[in-house]
C-alpha positions as CSV (number, residue, x, y, z in Angstrom):
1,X,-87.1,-58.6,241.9
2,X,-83.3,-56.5,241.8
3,X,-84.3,-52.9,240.8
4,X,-81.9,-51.9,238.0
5,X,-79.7,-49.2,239.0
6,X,-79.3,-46.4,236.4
7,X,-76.0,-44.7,235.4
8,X,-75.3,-41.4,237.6
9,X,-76.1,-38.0,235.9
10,X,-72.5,-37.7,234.8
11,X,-72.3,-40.9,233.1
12,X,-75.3,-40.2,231.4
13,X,-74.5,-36.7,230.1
14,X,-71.1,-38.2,229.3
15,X,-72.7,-41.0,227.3
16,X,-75.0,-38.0,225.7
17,X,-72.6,-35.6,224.6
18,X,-70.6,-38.4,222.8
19,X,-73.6,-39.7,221.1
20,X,-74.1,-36.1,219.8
21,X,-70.7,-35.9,218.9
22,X,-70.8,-38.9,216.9
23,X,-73.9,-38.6,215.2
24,X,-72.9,-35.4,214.2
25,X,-69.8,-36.3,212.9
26,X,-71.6,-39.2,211.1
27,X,-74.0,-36.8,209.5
28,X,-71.3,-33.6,208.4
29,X,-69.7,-36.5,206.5
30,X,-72.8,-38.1,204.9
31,X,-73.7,-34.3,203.9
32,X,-70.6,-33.3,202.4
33,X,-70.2,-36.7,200.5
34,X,-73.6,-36.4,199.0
35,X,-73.0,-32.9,198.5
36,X,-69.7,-33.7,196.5
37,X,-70.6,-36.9,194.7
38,X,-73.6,-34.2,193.0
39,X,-70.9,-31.7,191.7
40,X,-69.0,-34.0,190.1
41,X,-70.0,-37.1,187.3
42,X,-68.5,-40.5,187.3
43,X,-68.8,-43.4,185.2
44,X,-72.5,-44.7,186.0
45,X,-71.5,-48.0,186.1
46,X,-69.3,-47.4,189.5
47,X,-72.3,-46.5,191.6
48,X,-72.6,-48.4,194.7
49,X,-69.1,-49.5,194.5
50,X,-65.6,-48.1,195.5
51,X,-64.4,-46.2,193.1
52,X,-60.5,-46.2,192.1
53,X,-59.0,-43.7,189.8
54,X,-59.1,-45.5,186.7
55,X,-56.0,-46.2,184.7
56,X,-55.2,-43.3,181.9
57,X,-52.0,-44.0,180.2
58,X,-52.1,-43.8,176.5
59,X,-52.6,-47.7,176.3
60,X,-56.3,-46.9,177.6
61,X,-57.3,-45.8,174.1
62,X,-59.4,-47.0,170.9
63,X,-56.5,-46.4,168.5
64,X,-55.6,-42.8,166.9
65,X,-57.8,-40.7,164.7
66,X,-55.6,-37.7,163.2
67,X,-52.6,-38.5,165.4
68,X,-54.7,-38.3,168.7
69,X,-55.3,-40.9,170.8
70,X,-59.5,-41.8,170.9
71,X,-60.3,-42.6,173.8
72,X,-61.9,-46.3,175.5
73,X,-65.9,-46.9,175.1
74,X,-66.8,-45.8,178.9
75,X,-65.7,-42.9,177.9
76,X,-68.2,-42.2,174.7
77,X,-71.5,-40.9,175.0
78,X,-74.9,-43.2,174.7
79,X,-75.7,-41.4,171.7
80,X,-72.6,-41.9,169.9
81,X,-71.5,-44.8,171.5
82,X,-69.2,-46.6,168.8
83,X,-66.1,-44.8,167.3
84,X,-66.7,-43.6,163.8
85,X,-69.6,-41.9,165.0
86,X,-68.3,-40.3,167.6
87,X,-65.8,-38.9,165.8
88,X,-67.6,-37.8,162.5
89,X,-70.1,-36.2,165.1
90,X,-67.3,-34.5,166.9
91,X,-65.8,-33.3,163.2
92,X,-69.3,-32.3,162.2
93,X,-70.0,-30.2,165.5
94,X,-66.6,-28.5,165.5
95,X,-66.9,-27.5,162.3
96,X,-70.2,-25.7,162.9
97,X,-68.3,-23.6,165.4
98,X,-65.6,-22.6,163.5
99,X,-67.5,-21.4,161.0
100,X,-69.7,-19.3,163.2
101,X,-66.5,-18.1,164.8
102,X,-65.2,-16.8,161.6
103,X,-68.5,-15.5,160.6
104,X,-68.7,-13.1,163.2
105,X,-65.3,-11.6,163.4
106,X,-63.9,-14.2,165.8
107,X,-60.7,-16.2,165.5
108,X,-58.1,-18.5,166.9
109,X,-55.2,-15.9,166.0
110,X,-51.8,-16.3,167.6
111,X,-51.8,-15.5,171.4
112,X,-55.3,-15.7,171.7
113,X,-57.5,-18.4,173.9
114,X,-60.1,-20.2,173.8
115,X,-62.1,-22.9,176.0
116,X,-64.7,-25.3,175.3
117,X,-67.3,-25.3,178.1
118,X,-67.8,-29.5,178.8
119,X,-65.8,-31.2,176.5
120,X,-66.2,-34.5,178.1
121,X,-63.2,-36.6,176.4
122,X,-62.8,-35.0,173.3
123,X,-65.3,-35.1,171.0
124,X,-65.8,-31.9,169.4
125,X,-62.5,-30.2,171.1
126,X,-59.9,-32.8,169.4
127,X,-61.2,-31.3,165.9
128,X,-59.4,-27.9,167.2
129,X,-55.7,-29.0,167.1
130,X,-54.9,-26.9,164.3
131,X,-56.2,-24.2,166.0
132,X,-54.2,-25.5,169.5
133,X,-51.1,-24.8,167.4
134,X,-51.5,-20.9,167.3
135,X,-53.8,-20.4,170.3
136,X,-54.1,-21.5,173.9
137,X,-57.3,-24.0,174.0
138,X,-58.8,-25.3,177.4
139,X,-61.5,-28.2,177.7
140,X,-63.4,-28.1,181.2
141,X,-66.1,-31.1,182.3
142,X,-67.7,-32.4,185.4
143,X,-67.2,-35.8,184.5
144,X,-63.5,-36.2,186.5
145,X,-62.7,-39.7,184.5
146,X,-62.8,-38.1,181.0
147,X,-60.3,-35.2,182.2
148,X,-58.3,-37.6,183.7
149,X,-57.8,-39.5,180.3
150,X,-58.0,-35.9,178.1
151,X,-55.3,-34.7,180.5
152,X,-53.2,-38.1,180.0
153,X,-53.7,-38.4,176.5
154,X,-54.3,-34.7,174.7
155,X,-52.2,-32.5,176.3
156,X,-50.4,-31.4,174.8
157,X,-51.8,-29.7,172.3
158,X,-54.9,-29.4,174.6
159,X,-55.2,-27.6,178.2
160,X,-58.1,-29.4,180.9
161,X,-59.1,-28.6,183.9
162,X,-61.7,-30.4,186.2
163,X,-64.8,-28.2,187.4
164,X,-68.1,-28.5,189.2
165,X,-71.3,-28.2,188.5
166,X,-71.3,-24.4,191.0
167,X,-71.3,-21.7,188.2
168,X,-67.4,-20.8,189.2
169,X,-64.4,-21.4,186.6
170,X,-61.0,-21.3,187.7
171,X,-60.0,-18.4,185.3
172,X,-59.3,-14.6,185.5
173,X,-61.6,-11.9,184.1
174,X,-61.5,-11.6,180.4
175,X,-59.7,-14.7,179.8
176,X,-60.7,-16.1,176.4
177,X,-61.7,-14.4,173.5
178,X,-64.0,-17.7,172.3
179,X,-66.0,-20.0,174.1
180,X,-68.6,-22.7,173.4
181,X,-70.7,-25.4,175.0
182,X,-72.3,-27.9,173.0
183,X,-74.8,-30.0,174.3
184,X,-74.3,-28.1,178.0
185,X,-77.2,-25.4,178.2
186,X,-79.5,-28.5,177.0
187,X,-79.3,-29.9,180.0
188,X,-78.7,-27.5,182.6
189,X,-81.0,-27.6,185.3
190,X,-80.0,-24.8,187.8
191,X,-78.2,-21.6,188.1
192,X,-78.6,-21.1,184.3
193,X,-78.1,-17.3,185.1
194,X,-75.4,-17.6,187.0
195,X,-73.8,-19.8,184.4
196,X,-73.9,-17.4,181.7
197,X,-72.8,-14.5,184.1
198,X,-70.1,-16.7,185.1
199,X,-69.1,-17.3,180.9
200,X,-69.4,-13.6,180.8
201,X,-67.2,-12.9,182.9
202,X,-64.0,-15.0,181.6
203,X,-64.9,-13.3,178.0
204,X,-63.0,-10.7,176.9
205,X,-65.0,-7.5,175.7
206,X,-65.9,-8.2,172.3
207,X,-65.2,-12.1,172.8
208,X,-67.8,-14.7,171.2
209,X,-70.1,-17.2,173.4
210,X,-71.5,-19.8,171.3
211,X,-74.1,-22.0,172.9
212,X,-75.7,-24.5,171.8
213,X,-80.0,-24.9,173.1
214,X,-83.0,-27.5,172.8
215,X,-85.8,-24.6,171.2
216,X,-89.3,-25.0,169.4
217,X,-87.7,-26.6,166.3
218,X,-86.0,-29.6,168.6
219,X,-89.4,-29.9,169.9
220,X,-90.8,-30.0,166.2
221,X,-88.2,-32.8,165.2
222,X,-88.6,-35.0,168.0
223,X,-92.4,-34.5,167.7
224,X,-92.2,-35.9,163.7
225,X,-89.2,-38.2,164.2
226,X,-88.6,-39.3,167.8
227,X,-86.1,-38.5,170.0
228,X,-82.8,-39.7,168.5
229,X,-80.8,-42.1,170.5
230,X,-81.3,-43.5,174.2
231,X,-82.6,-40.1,175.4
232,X,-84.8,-41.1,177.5
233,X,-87.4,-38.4,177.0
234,X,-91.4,-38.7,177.5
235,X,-93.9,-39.7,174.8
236,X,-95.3,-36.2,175.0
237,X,-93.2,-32.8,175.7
238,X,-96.6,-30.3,175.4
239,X,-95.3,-28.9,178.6
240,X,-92.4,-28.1,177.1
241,X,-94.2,-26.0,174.3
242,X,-96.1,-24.0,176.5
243,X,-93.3,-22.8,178.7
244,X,-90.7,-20.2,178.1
245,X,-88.0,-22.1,179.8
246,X,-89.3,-26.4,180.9
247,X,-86.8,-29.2,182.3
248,X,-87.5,-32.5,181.2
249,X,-86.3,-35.3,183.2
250,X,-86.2,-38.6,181.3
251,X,-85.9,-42.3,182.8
252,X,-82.9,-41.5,185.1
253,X,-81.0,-38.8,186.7
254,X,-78.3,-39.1,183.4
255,X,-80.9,-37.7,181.3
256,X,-82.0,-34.3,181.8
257,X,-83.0,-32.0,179.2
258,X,-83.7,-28.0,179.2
259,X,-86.0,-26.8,176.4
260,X,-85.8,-22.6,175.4
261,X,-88.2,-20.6,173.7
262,X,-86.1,-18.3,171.3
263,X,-88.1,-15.1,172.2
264,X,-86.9,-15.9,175.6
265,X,-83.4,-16.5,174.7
266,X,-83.4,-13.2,173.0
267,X,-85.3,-10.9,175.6
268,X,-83.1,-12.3,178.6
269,X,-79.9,-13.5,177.4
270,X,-79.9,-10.2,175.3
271,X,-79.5,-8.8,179.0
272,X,-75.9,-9.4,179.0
273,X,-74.9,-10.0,175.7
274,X,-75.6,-9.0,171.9
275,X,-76.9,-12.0,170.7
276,X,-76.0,-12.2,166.8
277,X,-77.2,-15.2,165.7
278,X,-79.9,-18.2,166.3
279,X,-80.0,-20.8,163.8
280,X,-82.0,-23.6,164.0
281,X,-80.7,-27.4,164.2
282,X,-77.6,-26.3,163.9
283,X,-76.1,-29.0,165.4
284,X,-78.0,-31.9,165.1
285,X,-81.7,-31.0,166.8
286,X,-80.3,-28.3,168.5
287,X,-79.8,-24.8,167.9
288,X,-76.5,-22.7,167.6
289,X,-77.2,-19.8,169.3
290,X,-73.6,-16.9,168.9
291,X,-73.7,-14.2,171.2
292,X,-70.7,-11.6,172.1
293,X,-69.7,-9.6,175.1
294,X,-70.4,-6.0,174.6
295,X,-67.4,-3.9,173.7
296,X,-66.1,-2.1,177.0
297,X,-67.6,-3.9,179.8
């Protein structure tokens, strides 16, 4: 029998040491992928496939509303997934902010700005273009498609930028003098501290946060009339009662849902701001709650 004869110690260390190369190399880029594909959303339906930027002229639209374009249906939610409601739930929503921002002293004077914390493609921020006319307006998302097509189609009179889901905005200190999120706290998972430190920080002093939360009274809803729409969420959310602060997570990783107690709400988000106002299903089953950045900080 021929005895095998190995490869000398160099070969073999040479052999090593590119294997270790390699595998690293292999691994950094696996871990920065995943890393970046988690910051970001895409379109579900492009998961496990290449994804190509999709088109966004104007022609990649559902017609006008107002003189804006509106944009295609991969772009609407799966809770208001045909046009007319997505708009008349966009109208509906905006207006509740504007009239909380003029109830408290805020306004979209001349010179002023103002940015809507997810804005997805639209919904609620196309219902400001009067208020774009005077004032500066922003719309920020994760999901990079719906920029893409808010940035092709409703700018002007609109401003977007795309961000991530790392509590950092590309903005100076003291930037706007209103912001809002609706739908956003509801189904943030981590860093909630960070983000509102973060949302802090780009307010003016004096400027007006307006949030929008899941609290006991969603819970009471949902318990007497079922979740609305393809949420996703349990048959039972008695967890959810008995904690201050609870994530949900529903049938897949697109629906997650935060649920606040308001005592909690007040007693720690009153740490940084002057919370003015929590009103109950303010916007649809959730709760508006308006807070503002102390005067001088």
């Amino acid at each position: 029998m021929t005895k095998r004869k190995l490869p000398s110690f160099g070969i073999q260390r040479g052999l090593k040491v590119r294997l270790q190369s390699f595998l690293r190399d292999r691994l950094a880029n696996y871990a920065t992928t995943s890393v970046l594909e988690t910051l970001y959303t895409r379109d579900p339906s492009s998961a496990g496939k290449a994804v190509w930027f999709p088109d966004t002229r104007q022609e990649d639209s559902n017609g006008t509303d107002a003189g804006l374009p509106i944009p295609p249906d991969r772009l609407l939610t799966s809770w208001n997934d045909d046009v007319p409601t997505w708009l008349a739930t966009g109208r509906e929503h905006a207006a509740v902010i504007k009239d909380a921002v003029a109830r408290h002293g805020g306004s979209f004077a001349q010179g002023g700005r103002a940015l809507e914390w997810g804005c997805a493609a639209g919904r609620v921020l196309r219902h400001f273009a009067p208020e774009a006319q005077r004032a500066e307006v922003w719309g920020i998302d994760v999901h990079e498609s719906a920029v893409r097509w808010s940035r092709a189609n409703l700018s002007p009179p609109f401003l977007f930028a795309t961000v991530t889901q790392l509590p950092h905005l590309p903005f100076s200190d003291a930037a706007f003098n209103v912001v809002w999120g609706v739908s956003v706290m509801t189904h943030i998972e981590h860093l909630e501290d960070m983000w509102l430190l973060e949302l802090r920080r780009i307010l003016r002093p004096g400027g007006l946060l307006l949030l929008t939360i899941h609290d006991e009274a969603t819970l009471d809803h949902i318990a007497e009339h079922g979740a609305a729409g393809a949420l996703g969420l349990p048959g039972h959310l008695e967890e959810a009662r008995r904690r201050e602060v609870c994530v949900v997570r529903g049938a897949d990783w697109r629906f997650c849902y935060t649920f606040f107690k308001r005592s909690w709400v007040e007693r720690e988000w009153g740490r940084w701001f002057e919370v003015l106002e929590h009103r109950e299903m303010a916007v649809g089953f959730q709760a508006l709650v308006v807070m503002a950045k102390p005067a001088g900080q």
